[in-house]
PADREN-955800 format. One line per field, with one value per atom (N, C-alpha, C): atom name; x, y, z; residue number from 1. Coordinates in nm, 3 decimals, padded with zeros to 5 digits. Layout:
<sites>
atomo [CA,...]
c1 [X,...]
c2 [Y,...]
c3 [Z,...]
num [NUM,...]
</sites>
This chain:
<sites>
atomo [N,CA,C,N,CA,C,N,CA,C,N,CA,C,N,CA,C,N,CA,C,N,CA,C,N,CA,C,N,CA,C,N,CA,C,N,CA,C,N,CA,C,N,CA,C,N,CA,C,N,CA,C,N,CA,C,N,CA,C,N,CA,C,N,CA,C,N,CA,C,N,CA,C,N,CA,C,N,CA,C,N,CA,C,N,CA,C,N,CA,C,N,CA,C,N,CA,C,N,CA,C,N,CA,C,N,CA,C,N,CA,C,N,CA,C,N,CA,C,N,CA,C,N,CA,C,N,CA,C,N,CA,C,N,CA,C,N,CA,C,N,CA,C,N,CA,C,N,CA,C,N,CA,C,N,CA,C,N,CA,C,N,CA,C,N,CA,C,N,CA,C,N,CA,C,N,CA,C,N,CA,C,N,CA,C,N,CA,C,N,CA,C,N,CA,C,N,CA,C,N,CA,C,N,CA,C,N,CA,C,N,CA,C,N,CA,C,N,CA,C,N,CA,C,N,CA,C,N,CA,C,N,CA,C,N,CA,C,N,CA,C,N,CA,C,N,CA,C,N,CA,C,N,CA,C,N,CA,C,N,CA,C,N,CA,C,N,CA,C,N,CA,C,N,CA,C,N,CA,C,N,CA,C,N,CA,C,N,CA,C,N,CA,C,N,CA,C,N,CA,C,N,CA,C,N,CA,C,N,CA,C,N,CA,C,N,CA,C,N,CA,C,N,CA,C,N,CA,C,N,CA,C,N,CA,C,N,CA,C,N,CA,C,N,CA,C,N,CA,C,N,CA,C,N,CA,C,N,CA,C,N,CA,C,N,CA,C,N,CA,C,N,CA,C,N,CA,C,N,CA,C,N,CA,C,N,CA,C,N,CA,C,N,CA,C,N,CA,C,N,CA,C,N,CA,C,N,CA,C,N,CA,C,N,CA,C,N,CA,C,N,CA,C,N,CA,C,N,CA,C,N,CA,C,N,CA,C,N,CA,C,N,CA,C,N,CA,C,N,CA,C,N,CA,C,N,CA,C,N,CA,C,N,CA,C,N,CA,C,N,CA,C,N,CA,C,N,CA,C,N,CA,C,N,CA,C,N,CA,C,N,CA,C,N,CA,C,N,CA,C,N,CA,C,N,CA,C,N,CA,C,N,CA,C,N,CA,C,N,CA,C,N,CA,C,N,CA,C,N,CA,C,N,CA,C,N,CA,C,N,CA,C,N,CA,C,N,CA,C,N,CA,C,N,CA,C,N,CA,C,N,CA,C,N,CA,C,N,CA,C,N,CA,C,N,CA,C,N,CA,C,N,CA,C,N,CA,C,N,CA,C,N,CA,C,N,CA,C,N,CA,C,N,CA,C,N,CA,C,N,CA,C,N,CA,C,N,CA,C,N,CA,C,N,CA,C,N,CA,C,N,CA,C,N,CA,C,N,CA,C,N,CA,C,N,CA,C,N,CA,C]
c1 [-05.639,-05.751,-05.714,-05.830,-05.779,-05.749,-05.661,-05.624,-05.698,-05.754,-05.856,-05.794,-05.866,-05.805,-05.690,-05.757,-05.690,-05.516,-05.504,-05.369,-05.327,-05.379,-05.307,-05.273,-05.324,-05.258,-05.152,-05.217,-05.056,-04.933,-04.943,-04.851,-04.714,-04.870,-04.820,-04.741,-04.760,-04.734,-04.829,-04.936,-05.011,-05.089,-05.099,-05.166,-05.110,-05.129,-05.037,-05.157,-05.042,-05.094,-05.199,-05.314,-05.368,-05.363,-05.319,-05.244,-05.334,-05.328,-05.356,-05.409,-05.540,-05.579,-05.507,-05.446,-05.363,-05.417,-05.436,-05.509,-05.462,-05.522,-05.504,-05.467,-05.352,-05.276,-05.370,-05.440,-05.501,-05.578,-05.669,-05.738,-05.866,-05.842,-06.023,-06.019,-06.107,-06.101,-06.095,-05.989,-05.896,-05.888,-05.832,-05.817,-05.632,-05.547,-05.383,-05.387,-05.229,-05.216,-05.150,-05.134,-05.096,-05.193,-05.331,-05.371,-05.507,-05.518,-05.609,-05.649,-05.774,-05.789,-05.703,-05.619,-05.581,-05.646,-05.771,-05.814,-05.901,-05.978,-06.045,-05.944,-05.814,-05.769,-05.715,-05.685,-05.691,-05.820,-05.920,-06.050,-06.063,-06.045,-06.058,-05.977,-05.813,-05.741,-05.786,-05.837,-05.884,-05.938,-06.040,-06.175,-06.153,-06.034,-05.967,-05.902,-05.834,-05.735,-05.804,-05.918,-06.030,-06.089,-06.134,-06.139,-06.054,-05.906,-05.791,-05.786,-05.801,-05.737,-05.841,-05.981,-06.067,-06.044,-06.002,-05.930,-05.795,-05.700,-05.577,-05.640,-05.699,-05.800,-05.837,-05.930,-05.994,-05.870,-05.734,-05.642,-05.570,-05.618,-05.514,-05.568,-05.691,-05.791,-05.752,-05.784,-05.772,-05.650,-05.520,-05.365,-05.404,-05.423,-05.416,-05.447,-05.602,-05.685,-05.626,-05.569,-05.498,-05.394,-05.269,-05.129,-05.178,-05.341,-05.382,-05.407,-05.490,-05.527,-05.379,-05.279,-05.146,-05.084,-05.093,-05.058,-05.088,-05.267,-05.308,-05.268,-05.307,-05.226,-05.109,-05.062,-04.886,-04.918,-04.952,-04.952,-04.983,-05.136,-05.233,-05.097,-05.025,-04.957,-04.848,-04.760,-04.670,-04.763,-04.867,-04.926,-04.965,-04.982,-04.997,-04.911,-04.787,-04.625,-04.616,-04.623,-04.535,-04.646,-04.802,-04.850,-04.850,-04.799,-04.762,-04.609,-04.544,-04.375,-04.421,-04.475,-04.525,-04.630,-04.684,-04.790,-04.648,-04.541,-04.457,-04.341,-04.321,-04.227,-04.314,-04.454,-04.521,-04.549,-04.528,-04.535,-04.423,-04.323,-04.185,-04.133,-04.166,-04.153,-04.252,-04.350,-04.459,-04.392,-04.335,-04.281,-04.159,-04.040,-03.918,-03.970,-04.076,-04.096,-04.184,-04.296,-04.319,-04.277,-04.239,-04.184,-04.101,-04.026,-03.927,-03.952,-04.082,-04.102,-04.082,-03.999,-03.945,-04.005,-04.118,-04.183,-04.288,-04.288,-04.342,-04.438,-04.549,-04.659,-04.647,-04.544,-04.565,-04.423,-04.375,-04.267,-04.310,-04.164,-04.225,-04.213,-04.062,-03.972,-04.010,-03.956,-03.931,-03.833,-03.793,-03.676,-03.700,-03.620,-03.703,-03.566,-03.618,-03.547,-03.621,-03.522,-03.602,-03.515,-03.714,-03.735,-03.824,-03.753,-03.828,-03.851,-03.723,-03.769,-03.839,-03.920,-03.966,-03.872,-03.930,-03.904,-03.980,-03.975,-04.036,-04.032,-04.083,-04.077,-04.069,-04.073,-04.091,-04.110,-04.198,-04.173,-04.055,-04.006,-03.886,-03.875,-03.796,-03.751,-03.620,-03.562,-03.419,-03.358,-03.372,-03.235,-03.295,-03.406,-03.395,-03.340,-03.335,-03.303,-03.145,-03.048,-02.953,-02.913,-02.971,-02.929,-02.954,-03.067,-03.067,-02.948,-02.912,-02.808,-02.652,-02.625,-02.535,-02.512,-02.674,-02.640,-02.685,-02.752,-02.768,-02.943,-03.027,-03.128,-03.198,-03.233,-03.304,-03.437,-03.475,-03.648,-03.670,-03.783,-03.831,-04.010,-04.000,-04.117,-04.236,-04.314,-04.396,-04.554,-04.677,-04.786,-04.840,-04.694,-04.725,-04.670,-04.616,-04.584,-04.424,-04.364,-04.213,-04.214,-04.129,-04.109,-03.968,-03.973,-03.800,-03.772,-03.671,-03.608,-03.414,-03.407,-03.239,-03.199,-03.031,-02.937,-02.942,-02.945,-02.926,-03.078,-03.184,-03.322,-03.358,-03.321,-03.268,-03.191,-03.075,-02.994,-03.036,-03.175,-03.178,-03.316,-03.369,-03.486,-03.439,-03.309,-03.225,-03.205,-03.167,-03.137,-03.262,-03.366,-03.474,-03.570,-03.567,-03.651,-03.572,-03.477,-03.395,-03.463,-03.574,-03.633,-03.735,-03.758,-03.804,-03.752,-03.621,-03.498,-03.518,-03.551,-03.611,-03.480,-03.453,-03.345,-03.234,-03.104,-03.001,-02.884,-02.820,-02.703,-02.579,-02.512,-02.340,-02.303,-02.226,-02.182,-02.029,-01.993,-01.827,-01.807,-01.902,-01.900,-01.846,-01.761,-01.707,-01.808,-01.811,-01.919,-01.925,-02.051,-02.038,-02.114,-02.063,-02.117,-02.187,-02.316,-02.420,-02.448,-02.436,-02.433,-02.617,-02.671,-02.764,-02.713,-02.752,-02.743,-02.807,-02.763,-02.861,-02.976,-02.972,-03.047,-03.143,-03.136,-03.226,-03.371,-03.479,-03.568,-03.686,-03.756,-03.806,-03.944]
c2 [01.971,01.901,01.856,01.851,01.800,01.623,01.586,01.464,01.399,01.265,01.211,01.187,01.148,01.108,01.020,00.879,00.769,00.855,00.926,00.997,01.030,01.088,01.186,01.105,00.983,00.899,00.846,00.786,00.671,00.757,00.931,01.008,01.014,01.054,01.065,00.950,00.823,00.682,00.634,00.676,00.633,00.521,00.491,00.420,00.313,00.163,00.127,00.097,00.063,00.067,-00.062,-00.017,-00.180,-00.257,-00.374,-00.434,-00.482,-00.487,-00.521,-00.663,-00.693,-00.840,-00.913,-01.021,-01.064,-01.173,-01.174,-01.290,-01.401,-01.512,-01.692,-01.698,-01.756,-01.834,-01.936,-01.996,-02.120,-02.131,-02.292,-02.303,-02.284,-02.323,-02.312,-02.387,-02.392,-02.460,-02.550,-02.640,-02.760,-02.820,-02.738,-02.828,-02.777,-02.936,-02.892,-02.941,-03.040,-03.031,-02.925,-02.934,-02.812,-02.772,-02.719,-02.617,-02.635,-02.687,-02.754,-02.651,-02.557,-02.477,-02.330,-02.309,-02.195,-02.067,-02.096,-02.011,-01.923,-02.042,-01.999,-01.905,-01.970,-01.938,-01.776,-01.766,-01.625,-01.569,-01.567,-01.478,-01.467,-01.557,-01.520,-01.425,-01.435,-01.342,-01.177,-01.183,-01.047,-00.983,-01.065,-01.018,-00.952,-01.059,-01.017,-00.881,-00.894,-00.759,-00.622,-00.628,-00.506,-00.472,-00.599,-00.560,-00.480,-00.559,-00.507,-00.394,-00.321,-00.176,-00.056,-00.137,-00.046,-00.053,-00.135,-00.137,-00.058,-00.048,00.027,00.160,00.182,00.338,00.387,00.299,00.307,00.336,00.285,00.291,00.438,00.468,00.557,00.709,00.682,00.798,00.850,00.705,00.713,00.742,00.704,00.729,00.868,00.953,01.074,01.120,01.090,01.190,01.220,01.084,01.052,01.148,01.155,01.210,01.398,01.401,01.598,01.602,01.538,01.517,01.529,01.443,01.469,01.617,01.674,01.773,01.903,01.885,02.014,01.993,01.878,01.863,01.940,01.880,01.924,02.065,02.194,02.307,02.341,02.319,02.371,02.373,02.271,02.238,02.357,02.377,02.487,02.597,02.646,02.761,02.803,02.707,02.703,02.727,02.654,02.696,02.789,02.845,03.017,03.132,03.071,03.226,03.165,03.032,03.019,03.108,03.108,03.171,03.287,03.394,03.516,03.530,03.485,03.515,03.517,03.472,03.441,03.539,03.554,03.711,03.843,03.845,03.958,03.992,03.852,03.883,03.902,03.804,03.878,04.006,04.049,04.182,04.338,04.315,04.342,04.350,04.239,04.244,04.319,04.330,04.405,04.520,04.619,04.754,04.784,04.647,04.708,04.764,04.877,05.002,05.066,05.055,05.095,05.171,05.279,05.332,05.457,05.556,05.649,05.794,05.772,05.874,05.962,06.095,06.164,06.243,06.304,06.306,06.471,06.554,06.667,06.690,06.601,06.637,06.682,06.822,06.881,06.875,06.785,06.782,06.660,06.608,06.523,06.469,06.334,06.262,06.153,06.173,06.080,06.009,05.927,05.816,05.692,05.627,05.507,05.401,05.337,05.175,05.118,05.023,04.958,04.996,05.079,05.160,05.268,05.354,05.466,05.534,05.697,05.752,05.803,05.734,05.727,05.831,05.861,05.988,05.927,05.997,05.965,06.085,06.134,06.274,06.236,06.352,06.368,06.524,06.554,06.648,06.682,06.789,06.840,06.720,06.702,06.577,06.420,06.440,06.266,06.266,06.381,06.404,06.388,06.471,06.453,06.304,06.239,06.094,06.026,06.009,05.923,05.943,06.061,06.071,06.064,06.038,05.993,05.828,05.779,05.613,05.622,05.697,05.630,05.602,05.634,05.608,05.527,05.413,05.354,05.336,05.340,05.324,05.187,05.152,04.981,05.032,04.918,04.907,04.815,04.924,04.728,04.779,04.677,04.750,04.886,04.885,05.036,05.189,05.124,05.263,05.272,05.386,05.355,05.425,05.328,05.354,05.450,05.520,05.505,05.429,05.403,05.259,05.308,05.281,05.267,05.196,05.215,05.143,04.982,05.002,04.898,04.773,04.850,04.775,04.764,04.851,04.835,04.706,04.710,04.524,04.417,04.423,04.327,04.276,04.362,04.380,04.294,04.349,04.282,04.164,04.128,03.954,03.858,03.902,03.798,03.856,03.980,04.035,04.160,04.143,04.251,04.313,04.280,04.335,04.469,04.458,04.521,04.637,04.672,04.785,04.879,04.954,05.080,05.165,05.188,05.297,05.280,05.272,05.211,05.258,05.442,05.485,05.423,05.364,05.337,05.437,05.428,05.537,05.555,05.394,05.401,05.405,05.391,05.422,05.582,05.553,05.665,05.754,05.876,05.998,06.014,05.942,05.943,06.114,06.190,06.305,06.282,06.263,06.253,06.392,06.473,06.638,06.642,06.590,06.641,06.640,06.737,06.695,06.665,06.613,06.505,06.567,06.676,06.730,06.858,06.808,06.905,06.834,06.962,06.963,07.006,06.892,06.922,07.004]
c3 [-11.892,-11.833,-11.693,-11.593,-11.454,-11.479,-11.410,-11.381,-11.305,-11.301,-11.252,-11.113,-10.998,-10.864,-10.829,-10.911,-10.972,-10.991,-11.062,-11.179,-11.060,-10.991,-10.862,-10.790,-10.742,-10.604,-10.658,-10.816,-10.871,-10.883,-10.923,-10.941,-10.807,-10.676,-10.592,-10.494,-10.579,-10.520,-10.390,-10.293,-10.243,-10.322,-10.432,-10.512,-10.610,-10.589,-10.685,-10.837,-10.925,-11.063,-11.086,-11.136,-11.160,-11.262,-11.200,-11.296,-11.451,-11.572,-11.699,-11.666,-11.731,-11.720,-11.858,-11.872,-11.972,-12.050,-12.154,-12.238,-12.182,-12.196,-12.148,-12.311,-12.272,-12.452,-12.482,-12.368,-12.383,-12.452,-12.529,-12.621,-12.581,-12.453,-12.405,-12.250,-12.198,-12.058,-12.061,-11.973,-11.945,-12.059,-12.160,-12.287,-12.256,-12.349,-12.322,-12.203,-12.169,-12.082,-12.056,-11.877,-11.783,-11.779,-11.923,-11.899,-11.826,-11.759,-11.692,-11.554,-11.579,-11.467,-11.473,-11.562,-11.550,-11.569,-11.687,-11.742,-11.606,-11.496,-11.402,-11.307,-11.275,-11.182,-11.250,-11.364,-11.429,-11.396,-11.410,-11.423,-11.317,-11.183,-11.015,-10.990,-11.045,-10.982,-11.065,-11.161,-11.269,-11.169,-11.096,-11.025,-10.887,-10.813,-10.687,-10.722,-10.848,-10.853,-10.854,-10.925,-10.920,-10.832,-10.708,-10.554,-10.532,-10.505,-10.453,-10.489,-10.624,-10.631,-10.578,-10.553,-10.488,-10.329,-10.264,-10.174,-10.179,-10.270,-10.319,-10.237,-10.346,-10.352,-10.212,-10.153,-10.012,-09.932,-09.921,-09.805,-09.872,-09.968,-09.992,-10.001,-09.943,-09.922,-09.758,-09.720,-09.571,-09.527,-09.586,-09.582,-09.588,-09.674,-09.717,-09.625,-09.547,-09.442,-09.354,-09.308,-09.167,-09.194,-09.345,-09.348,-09.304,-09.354,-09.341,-09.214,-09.131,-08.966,-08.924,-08.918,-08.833,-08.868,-09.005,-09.030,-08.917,-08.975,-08.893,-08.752,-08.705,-08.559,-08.531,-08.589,-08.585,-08.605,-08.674,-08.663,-08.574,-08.555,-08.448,-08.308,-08.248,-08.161,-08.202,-08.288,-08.316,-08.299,-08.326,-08.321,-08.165,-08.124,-07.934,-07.854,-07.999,-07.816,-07.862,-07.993,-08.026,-07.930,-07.945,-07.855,-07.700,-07.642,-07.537,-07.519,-07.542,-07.553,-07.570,-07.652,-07.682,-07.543,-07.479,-07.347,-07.262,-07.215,-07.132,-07.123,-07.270,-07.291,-07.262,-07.272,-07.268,-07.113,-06.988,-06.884,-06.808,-06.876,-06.837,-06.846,-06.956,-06.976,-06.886,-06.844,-06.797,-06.631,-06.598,-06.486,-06.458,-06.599,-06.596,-06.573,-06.646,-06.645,-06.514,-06.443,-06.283,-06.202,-06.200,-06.107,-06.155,-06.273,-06.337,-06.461,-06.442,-06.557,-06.521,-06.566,-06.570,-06.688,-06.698,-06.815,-06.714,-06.760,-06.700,-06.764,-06.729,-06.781,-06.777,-06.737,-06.751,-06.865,-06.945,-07.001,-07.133,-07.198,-07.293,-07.387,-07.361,-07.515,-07.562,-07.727,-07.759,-07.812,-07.778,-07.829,-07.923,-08.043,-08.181,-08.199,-08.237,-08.264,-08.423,-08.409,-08.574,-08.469,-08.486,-08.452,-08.565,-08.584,-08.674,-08.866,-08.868,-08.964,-08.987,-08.865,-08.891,-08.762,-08.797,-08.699,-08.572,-08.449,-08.318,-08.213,-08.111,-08.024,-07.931,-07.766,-07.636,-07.601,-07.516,-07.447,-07.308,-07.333,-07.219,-07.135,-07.028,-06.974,-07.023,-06.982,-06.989,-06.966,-06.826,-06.751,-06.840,-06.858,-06.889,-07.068,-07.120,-07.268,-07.261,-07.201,-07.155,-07.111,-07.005,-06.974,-07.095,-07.147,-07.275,-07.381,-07.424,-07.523,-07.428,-07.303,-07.251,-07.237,-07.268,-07.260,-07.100,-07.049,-06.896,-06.863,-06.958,-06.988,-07.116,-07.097,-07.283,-07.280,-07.366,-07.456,-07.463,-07.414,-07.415,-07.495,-07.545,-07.676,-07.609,-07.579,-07.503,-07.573,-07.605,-07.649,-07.736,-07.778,-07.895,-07.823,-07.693,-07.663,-07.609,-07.536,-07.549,-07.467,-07.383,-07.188,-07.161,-07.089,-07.032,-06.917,-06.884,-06.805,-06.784,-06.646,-06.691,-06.738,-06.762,-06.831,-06.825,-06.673,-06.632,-06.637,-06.631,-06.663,-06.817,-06.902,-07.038,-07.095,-07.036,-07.018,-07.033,-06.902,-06.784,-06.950,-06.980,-07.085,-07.232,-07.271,-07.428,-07.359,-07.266,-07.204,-07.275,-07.278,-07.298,-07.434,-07.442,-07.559,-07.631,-07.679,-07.762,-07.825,-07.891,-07.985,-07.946,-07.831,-07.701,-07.724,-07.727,-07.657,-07.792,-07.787,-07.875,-07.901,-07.793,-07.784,-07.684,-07.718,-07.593,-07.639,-07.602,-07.684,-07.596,-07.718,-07.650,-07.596,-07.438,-07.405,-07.454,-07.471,-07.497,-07.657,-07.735,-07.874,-07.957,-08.026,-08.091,-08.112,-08.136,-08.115,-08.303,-08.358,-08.500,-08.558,-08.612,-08.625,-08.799,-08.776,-08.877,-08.922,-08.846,-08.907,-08.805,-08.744,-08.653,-08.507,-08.459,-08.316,-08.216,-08.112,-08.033,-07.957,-07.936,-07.872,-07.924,-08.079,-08.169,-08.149,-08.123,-08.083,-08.209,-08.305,-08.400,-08.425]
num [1,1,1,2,2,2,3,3,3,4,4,4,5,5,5,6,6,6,7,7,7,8,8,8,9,9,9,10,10,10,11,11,11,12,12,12,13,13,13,14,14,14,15,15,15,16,16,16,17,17,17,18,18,18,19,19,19,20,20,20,21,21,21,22,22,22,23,23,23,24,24,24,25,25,25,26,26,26,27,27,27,28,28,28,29,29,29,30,30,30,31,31,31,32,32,32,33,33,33,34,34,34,35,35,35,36,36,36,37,37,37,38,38,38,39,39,39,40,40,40,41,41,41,42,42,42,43,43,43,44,44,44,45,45,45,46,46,46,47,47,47,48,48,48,49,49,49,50,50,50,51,51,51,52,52,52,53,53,53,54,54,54,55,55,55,56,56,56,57,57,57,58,58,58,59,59,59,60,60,60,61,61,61,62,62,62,63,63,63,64,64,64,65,65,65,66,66,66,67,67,67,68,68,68,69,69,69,70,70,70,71,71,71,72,72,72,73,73,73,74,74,74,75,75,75,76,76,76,77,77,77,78,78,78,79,79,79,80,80,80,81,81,81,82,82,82,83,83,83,84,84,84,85,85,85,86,86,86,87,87,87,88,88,88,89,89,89,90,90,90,91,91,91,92,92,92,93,93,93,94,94,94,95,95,95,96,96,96,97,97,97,98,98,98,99,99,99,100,100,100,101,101,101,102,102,102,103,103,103,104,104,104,105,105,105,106,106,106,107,107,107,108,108,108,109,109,109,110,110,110,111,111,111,112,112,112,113,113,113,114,114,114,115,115,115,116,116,116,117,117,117,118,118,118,119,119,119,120,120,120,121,121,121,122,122,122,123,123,123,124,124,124,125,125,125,126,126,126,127,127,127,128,128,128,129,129,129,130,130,130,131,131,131,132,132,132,133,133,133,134,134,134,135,135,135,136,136,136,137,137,137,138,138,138,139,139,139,140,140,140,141,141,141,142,142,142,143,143,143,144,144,144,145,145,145,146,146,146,147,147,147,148,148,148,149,149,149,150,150,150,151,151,151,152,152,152,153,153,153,154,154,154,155,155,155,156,156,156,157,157,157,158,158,158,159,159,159,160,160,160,161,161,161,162,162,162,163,163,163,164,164,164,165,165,165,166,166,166,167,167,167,168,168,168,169,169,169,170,170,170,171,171,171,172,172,172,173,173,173,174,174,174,175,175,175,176,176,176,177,177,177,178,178,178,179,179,179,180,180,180,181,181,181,182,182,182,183,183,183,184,184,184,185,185,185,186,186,186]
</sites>
């Protein structure tokens, strides 16, 4: 069964418990000494306490609203700097590859590679197929498509967005023989 509201705040401690109204031992009003007035001053505080816990209730609605309002705040604000930082890498980057794009529109071959887990292409020429598998040419990832860039603008690119760098062969790396070769043309 659902738990009443009440169950959920006291669970959650926003809410305190209301307190049990407790029999008067007494015989009757201002009868006994001492007991002179207690019985009233019991039934006032019964009455206050049942205010009070609707008041309890009331602050602990408003506690709540206020604790979801700072929440979403607080996201909304994280969700602003991450596509602020993401607008700032996308123009930094935008600016690394301004003049430094090296792909040519009459090239015939292709050079495949795995980014990301699949396997990726670039069209290339003879010489730029060659430089790439020497390490003197790398692949930058920008908008879905895959640039060539030198070595050295390749670098300058992993400095701020690694994730960017598609393709970047070690030149001083041991020559690992996978049984394909680099310049097989599929």
């Amino acid at each position: 069964m659902a738990e009443s509201l009440r169950e959920q705040l006291l669970k959650s401690g926003l809410a305190k418990p209301k307190p049990r109204n407790e029999q008067h031992k007494g015989t009757g009003k201002g009868k006994g000494p001492k007991g002179q007035g207690r019985a009233n001053k019991g039934q006032g505080q019964a009455k206050k306490s049942g205010r009070g816990s609707e008041m309890d209730l009331a602050k602990a609605y408003g506690m709540r609203a206020q604790a979801e309002a700072e929440q979403r705040r607080r996201e909304q604000r994280e969700a602003e700097e991450r596509a602020r930082e993401r607008r700032e890498l996308k123009r930094k980057l935008n600016e690394a590859l301004q003049g430094n794009i090296l792909n040519k529109a009459d090239a015939e071959l292709m050079r495949h590679f795995e980014y990301g887990g699949k396997i990726r292409r670039v069209h290339v020429d003879d010489a730029q197929m060659a430089a790439i598998n020497r390490g003197e040419l790398g692949v930058i990832q920008q908008a879905g498509r895959y640039y060539l860039v030198t070595r050295e603008q390749a670098e300058h690119i992993a400095s701020f967005a690694a994730h960017h760098v598609a393709l970047l062969v070690d030149p001083d790396a041991a020559d690992e023989d996978d049984g394909v070769p680099d310049d097989l043309v599929w």
